[in-house]
N, C-alpha and C positions, 0 to 999 in steps of 0.2 A: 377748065373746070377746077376748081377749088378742092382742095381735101380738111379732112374735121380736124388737122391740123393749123388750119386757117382760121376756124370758124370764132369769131369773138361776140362778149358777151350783145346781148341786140339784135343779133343778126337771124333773120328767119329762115329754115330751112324745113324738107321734107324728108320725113320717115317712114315708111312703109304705107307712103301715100296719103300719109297728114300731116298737115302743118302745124311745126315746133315756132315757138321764140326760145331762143338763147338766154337764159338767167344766169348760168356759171359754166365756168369751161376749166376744168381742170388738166393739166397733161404731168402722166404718173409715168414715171421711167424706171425700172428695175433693172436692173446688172443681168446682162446676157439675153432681155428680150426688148422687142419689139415695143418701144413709146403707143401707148394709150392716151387715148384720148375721153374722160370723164366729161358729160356734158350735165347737165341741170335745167330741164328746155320744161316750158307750159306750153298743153297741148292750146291752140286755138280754138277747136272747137268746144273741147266741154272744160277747159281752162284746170286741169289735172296735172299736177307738178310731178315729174321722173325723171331718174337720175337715167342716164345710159350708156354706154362703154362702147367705144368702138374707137378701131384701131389709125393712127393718125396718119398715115397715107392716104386711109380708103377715098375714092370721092363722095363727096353729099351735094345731094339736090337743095340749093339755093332756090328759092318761091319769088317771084314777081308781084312786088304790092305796092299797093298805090295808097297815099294820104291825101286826104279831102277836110275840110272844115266841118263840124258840124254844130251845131247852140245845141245846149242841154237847155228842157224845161222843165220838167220835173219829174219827180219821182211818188209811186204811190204802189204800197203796199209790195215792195221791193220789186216794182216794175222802174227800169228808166226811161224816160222819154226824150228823146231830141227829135229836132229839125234840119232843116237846110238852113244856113243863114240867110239865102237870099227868097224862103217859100218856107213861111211860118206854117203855112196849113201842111203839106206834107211829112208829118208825122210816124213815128216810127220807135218800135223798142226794141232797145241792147239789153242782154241780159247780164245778172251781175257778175257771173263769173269771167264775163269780158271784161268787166274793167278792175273787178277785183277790190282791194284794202282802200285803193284810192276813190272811190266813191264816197266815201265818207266827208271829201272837201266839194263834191260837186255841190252847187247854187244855181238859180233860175236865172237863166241870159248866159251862162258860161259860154265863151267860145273853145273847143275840143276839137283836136283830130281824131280820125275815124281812120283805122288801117284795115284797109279790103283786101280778101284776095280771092278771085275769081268773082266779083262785084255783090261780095259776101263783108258784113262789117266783123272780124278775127277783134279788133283788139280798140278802147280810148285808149288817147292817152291826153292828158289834163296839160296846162303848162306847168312848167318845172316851178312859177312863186304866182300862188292866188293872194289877194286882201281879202281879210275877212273882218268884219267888229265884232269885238267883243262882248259876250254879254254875260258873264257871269265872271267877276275878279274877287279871290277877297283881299282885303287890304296886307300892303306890305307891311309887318311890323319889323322897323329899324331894328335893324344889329342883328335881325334872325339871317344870316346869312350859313348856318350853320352846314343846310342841306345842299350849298349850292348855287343860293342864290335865286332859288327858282321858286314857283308854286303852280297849280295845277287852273288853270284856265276855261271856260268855255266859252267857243267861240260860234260866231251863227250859223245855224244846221244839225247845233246841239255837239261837238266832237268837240271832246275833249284835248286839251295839249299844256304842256308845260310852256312855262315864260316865264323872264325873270319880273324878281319883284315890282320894279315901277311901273308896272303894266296894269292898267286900270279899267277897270269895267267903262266902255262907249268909244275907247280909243281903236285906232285902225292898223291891225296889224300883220306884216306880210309872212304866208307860211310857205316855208317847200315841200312842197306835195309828194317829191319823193319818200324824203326822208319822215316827214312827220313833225315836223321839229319847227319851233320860231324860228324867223329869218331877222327880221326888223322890225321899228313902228314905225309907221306911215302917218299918222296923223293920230295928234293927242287931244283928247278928250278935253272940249270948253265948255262947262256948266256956265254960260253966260246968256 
């Protein structure tokens, strides 16, 4: 058995019979006592972020969960909808505090994993670099490099993001969906 000494960021465990993910794990050591263990965990089910303290010996209950594929189709009126990939008609909604900030890169046909636990979908999670095109750039004016280098983007699904200047409205570009942030361009824009 593991103790919360163990336990890194990622890792699912149970707390008074509900299941945490691991967001931050801290261990705080003071002169003459006992290492703690600070964690940073979101609940699965109502997706509620809390710190908690507990002592780095103790042991914690590790959860059993299972990843599966699943295609996003769409979204309406802040419902999500996915499928199975291989049974388009068997349908089905996550709600958003399962997937959270990163919903904002979902697209129609995404493929997504689905993390179950007790054959309950707990959490998406999106891949780490989506393409998206662009549709709204405004033009780089030379020499403004003043802020960085960068200007503000939007790209299809309406979400906004930073990119640098020679990033053009219709070109293809890859983002990490963790962090939020431009990755690359994948294919540049031919008016031809």
């Amino acid at each position: 058995m593991r103790t919360y000494g163990d336990i890194t960021n990622g890792d699912y465990v149970e707390i008074d019979g509900v299941p945490y993910q691991v967001l931050e794990t801290t261990l705080i050591q003071m002169q003459q006592r006992r290492p703690t263990m600070e964690l940073k965990v979101r609940n699965l089910k109502t997706g509620q972020v809390l710190k908690r303290t507990f002592k780095s010996q103790h042991p914690v209950e590790e959860i059993e969960i299972e990843k599966e594929p699943l295609k996003f189709i769409y979204m309406h009126r802040g419902e999500f909808w996915f499928s199975r990939p291989d049974n388009s008609k068997e349908r089905f909604l996550v709600k958003q505090e399962l997937i959270g900030d990163q919903s904002r890169f979902l697209k129609p046909n995404l493929g997504v994993t689905a993390v179950t636990y007790n054959d309950e979908v707990i959490a998406v999670q999106l891949p780490i670099k989506i393409d998206f095109k662009v549709i709204e750039a405004p033009p780089g004016i030379k020499g403004d490099t003043a802020s960085g280098g960068g200007k503000p983007i939007v790209i299809e699904g309406g979400t906004k993001i930073n990119a640098p200047l020679f990033i053009n409205e219709g070109d293809i570009i890859r983002v990490n969906t963790q962090t939020g942030e431009y990755a690359e361009r994948v294919e540049k824009f031919s008016a031809l």
